[in-house]
N, C-alpha and C positions, 0 to 999 in steps of 0.2 A: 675618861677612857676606861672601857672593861677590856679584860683580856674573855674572849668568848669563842668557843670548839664549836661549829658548826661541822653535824656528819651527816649527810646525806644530802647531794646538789643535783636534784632532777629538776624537771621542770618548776617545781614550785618552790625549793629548795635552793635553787639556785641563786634566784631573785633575790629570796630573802636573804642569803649571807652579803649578796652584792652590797643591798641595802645597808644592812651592819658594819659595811667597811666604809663604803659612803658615810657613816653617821661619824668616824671617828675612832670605832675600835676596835682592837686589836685581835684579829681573828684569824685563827687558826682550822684548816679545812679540811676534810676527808670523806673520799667518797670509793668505791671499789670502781668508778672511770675516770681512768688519770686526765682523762681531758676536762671534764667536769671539775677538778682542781686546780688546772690549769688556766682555766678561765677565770677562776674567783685569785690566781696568786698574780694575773696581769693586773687586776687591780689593786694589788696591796697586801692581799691574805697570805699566810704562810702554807704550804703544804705539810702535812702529816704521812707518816709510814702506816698507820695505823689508826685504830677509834682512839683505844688504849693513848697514843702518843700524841693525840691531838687535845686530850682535856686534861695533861699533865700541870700543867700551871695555869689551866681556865678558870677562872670566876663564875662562869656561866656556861652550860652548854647546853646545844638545840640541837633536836636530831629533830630528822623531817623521814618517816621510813614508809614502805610501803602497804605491810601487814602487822598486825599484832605479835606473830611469831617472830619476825624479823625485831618488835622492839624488845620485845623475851630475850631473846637468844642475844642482843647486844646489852642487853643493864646487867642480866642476872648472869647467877653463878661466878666462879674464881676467876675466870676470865674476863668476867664483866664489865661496865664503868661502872657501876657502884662498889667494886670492890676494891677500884684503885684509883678514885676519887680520893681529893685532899679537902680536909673540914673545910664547912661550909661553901664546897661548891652548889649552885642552884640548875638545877635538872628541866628542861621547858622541850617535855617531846610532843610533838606540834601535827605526829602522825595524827591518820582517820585511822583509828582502830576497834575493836571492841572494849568497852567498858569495865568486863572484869580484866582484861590485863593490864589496863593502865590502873586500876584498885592492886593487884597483886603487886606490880611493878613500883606504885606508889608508895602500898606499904612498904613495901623493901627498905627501901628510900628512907621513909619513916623512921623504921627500925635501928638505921645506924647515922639517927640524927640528922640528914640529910631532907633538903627541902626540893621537891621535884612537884610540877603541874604537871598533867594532860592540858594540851592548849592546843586544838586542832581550829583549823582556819577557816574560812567562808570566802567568797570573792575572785577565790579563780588565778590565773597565770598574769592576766592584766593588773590586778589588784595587787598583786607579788611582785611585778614589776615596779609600779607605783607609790608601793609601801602604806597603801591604804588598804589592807586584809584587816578582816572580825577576828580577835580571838576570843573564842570560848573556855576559858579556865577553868578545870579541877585541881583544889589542895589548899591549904590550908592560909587564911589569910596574912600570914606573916609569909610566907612564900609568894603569893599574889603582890605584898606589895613590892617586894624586889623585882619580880616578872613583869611590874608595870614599865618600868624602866628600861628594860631592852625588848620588850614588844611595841612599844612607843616609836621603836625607831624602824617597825616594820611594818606598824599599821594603827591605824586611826579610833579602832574600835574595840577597848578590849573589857570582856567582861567576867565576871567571877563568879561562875553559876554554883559552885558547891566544893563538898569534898572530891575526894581522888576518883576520879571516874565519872563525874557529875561533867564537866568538857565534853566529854565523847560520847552522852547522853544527849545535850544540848544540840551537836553536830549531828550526829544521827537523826532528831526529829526536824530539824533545820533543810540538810536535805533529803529526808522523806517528802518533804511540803515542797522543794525548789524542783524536784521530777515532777508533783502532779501537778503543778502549778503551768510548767515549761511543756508537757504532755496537752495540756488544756490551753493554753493559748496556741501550740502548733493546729492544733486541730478546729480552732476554732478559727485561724488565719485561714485554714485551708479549703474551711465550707466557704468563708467570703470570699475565695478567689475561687473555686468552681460557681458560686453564682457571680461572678464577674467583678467583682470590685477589686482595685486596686490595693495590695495589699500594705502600703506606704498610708493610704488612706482610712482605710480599717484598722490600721495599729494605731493611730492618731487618734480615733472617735474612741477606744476601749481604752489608751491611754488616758484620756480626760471624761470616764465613762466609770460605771461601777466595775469593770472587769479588770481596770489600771491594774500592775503586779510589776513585780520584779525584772522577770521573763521579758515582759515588753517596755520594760523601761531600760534596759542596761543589757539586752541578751538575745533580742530580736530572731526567732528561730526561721525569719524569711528569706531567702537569698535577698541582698541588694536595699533591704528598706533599713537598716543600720550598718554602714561602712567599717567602722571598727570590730561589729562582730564577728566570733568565727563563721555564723551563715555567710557573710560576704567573702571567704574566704576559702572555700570551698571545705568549710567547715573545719579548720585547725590555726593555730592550736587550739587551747582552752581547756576543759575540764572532758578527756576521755569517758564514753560512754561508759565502758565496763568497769572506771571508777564508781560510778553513778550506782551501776548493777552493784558491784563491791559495798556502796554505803547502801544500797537498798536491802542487802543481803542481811547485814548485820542491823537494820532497823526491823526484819522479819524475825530474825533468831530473838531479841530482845522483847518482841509482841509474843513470841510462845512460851517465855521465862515468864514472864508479867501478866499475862493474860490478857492483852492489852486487843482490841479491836479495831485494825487498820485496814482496812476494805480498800480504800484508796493506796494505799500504798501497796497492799498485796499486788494490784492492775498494774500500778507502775512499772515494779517488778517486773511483771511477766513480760509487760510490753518491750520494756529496755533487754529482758534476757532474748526475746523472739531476735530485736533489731541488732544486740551483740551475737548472738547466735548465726547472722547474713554475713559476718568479715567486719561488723562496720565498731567492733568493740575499741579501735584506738580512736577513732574521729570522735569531735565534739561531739556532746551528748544534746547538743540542738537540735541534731541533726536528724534527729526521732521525727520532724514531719515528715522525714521519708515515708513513714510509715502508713503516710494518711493521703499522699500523692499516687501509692500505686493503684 
């Protein structure tokens, strides 16, 4: 049993401390909605007044945040958790952020001895549920290996792409590729159902076709031809649009530091800012065949 601070219980966030308490250990919670703590302390977790008071005696702690500024403004400076962390606590923030702050934020960490990954996740609210989410790892391999062991008990798939900030590189181009990929099988459902084909039908021939992908294997962007997806659900929960816009954003800023040439992902972008831009920025980000039905 670890003693482990989980801060931050949003939708994906939540799941995963569940999971953690499920496995056995001893987890202490904190989130700025007291109901959100509420739910993780019916199951066993402690509540926290604070960040600060939540990874007092923690072995391990995972924040799950929204923006990079939000992970800033909670590690760094005298207020921070790295300033009032006890040796050898292990640092797993699990946010999608930009690259250079989990490298700033890592060194930090670094600096006073302290072992901390960027480990942002793949897989979605269902995969958070089930505790089979990707982690993508930045920091250092003696850090990784401690990280294997309580990312183990939240998901299936974890791997150690680099140093500090090499995580939220890996996630960033991961989904760059899962918009154009999700963008191209909507749109490609949606010419076979204006020339008449059923579209249960047409995801079955490209599933077992050269076009098979992710998208149409576990993500179905059709109303009704995958029951468990957010399409059959009149698109929620699942992974918010304007997340989507969020990690396309910072996969564009990263292509003009780098010089890097992403023509497909620029489209993606625009496409998902037009369809965040109609109201539809919290529903599933499947839901982009809207786009190609009007």
């Amino acid at each position: 049993m670890t003693k482990i601070a989980f801060i931050g219980l949003g939708n994906m966030g939540g799941p995963m401390a569940a999971n953690l308490i499920k496995a056995g250990h001893q987890v202490t919670v904190f989130d700025l909605v007291a109901a959100a703590m509420q739910d993780r302390v019916a199951e066993g977790a402690a509540a926290a007044d604070s960040a600060v008071a939540a990874i007092a005696d923690a072995d391990a702690v995972v924040t799950m945040l929204p923006a990079g500024v939000h992970v800033a403004d909670l590690y760094l400076g005298e207020s921070g958790l790295l300033a009032h962390a006890k040796a050898d606590t292990l640092f797993l923030d699990c946010s999608t952020i930009d690259a250079e702050t989990a490298c700033r934020v890592g060194q930090a960490a670094s600096d006073i001895g302290l072992e901390m990954l960027d480990a942002p996740v793949s897989g979605g609210v269902k995969a958070a549920a089930a505790g089979t989410l990707a982690f993508m790892c930045g920091g250092s391999a003696a850090g990784f290996a401690r990280a294997e062991k309580v990312l183990a008990d939240m998901g299936k798939k974890i791997f150690h792409a680099g140093d500090h900030g090499a995580g939220q590189i890996a996630k960033m181009c991961n989904n760059m590729l899962l918009a154009v990929h999700m963008i191209g099988t909507a749109e490609a459902l949606q010419l076979g159902v204006k020339n008449g084909l059923d579209p249960q039908v047409l995801s079955e021939i490209m599933k077992n076709s050269s076009g098979d992908n992710w998208s149409l294997q576990n993500y179905n962007p059709y109303p009704g031809v995958m029951p468990e997806a957010p399409a059959s659900n009149d698109y929620h929960p699942g992974f918010m649009a304007q997340l989507m816009l969020k990690d396309l954003g910072l996969a564009m800023e990263n292509s003009l530091k780098t010089q890097s040439a992403v023509p497909m992902g620029a489209l993606a972008r625009s496409l998902y800012a037009s369809f965040a831009g109609k109201g539809n920025g919290p529903r599933d980000f499947s839901a982009i065949i809207e786009l190609f039905q009007e």
